[in-house]
N, C-alpha and C positions, 0 to 999 in steps of 0.2 A: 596655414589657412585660418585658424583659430584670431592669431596676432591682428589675418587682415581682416576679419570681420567684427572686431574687437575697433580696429580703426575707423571703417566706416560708419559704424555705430556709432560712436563718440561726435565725428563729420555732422551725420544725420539729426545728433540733436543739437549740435552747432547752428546751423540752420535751420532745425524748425524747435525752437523751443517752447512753444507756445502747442506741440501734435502730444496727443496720447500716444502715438505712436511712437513717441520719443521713452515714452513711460517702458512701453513695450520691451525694446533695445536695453533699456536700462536692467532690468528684469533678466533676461535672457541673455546678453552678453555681456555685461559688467559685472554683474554678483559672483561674486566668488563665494563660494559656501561657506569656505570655512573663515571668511573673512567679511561680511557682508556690511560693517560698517566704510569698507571702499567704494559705497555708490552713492555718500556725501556731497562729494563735489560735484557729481552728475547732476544730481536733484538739484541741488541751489543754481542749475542753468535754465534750471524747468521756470517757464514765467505764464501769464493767461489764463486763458480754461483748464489747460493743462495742469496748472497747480493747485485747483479748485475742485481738481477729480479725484474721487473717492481712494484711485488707485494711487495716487501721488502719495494720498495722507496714510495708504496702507505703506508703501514702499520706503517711506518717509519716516514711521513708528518702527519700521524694522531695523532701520540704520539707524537710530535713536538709541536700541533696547542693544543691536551687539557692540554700540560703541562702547558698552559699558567693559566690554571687556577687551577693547583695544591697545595692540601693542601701544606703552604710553602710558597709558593712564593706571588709575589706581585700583588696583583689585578688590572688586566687591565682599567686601567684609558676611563674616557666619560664626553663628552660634553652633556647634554639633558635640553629640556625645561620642567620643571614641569607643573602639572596642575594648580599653580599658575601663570605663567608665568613667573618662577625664573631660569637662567643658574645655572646650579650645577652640580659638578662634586665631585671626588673623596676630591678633596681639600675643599667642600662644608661642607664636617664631617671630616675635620683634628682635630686630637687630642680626636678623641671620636669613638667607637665600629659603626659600622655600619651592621647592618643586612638588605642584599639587597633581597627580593624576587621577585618571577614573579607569577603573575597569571593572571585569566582573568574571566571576567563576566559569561562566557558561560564554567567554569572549575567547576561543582558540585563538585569534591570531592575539590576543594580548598575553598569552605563554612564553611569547620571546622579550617580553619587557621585563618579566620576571629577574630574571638573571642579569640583566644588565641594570637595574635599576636595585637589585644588591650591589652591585659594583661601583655603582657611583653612593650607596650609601657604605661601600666598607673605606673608600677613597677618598673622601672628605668629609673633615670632621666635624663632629654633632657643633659644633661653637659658629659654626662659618654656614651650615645646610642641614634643613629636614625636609625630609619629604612625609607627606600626608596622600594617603592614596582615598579617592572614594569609592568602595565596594559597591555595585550597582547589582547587587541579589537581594532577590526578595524572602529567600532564602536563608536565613546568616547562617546555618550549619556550612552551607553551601561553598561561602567565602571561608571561614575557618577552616574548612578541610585544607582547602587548595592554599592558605596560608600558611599552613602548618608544615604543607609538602613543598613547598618555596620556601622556606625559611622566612619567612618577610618579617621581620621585627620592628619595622618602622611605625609613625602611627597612621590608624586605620580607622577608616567609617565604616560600617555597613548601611546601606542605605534600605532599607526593606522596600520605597516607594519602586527602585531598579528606576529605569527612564521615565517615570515622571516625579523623580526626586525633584526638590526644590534648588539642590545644588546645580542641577543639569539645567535647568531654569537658568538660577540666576549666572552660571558660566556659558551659556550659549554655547554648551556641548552637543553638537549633530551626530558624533560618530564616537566610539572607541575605539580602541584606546586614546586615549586625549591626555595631554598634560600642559601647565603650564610653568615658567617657571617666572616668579616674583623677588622681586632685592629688598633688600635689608627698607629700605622704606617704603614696601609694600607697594612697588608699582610693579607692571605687570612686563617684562621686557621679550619673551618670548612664548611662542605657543605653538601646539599643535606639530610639535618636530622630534624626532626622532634621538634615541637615545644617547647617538653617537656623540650627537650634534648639543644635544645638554652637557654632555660632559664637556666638550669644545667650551662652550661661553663658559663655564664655568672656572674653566683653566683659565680663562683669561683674565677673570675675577678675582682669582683665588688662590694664593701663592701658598703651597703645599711644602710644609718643610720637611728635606727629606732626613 
């Protein structure tokens, strides 16, 4: 059902690309949440008064802002102080895979990325992968507990802003847990998937000598 309404939307601003109505469809059955720079090529069919409405230019700045972090392209660079008190940024893991995630103390279902996301850091080595998690506690006691009881040794943010950090900003992160993973020249190739499935690209990347 989804797929058919999905089509006719697409039909309906075929034909009328000139309708707000068309704006509408585009909103409600093309946006993908976690992907919202996919209503690109909707909008560039938008032509008339239609493209001249307020709602166009809104829908329009939306797909502008998460293209920014579209598989493809290049991940938006940051200044942050680790929980070590280290400045690091993008240039911090030049030359090597980086898997950034977010979560936070107070996210239960982010307790099962824990332990996998040791696994894919005891499984490949610091020269080839790091991962950088950003702690979304306002808190820091909060994350240090529950890192301490994870073993997580990898490097850490604490974010104290939680969901209106500036990182959640500029990653056009809607939900947690969320990760991304970045290559060795800092483009962005996957996101927002599952741990199993990082380790997977990774392998294909990554020739582990045994």
């Amino acid at each position: 059902m989804d797929q058919s309404l999905k089509a006719e939307a697409k039909e309906f601003i075929r034909l009328h690309p000139a309708s707000v109505a068309s704006l509408v469809l585009i909103q409600d059955y093309l946006m993908d949440n976690s992907n919202k720079e996919n209503i690109k090529p909707y909008l560039s069919l938008i032509e008339g008064e239609a493209r001249n409405d307020r709602f166009y230019k809104r829908l329009n700045s939306l797909a502008e802002r998460y293209q920014r972090t579209a598989i493809g392209h290049p991940a938006p660079d940051f200044s942050l102080i680790s929980n070590r008190n280290d400045t690091i940024s993008l240039k911090t893991f030049k030359n090597k895979y980086l898997l950034l995630t977010f979560e936070a103390s107070w996210c239960d279902i982010c307790n099962d990325d824990y332990p996998a996301l040791a696994n894919i850091r005891k499984k490949f080595p610091k020269n080839e992968v790091e991962i950088l998690t950003i702690a979304l506690d306002e808190n820091k006691d909060d994350w240090e507990k529950l890192a301490k009881k994870q073993n997580i040794d990898w490097y850490q943010v604490t974010d104290v802003y939680g969901l209106a950090s500036d990182m959640v900003a500029l990653y056009n992160v809607n939900t947690i847990p969320n990760n991304f993973l970045i290559d060795k020249k800092g483009i962005i190739f996957a996101k927002d998937i599952s741990t199993d499935s990082i380790k997977t690209l990774l392998n294909e990347r990554i020739k582990i000598k045994s």
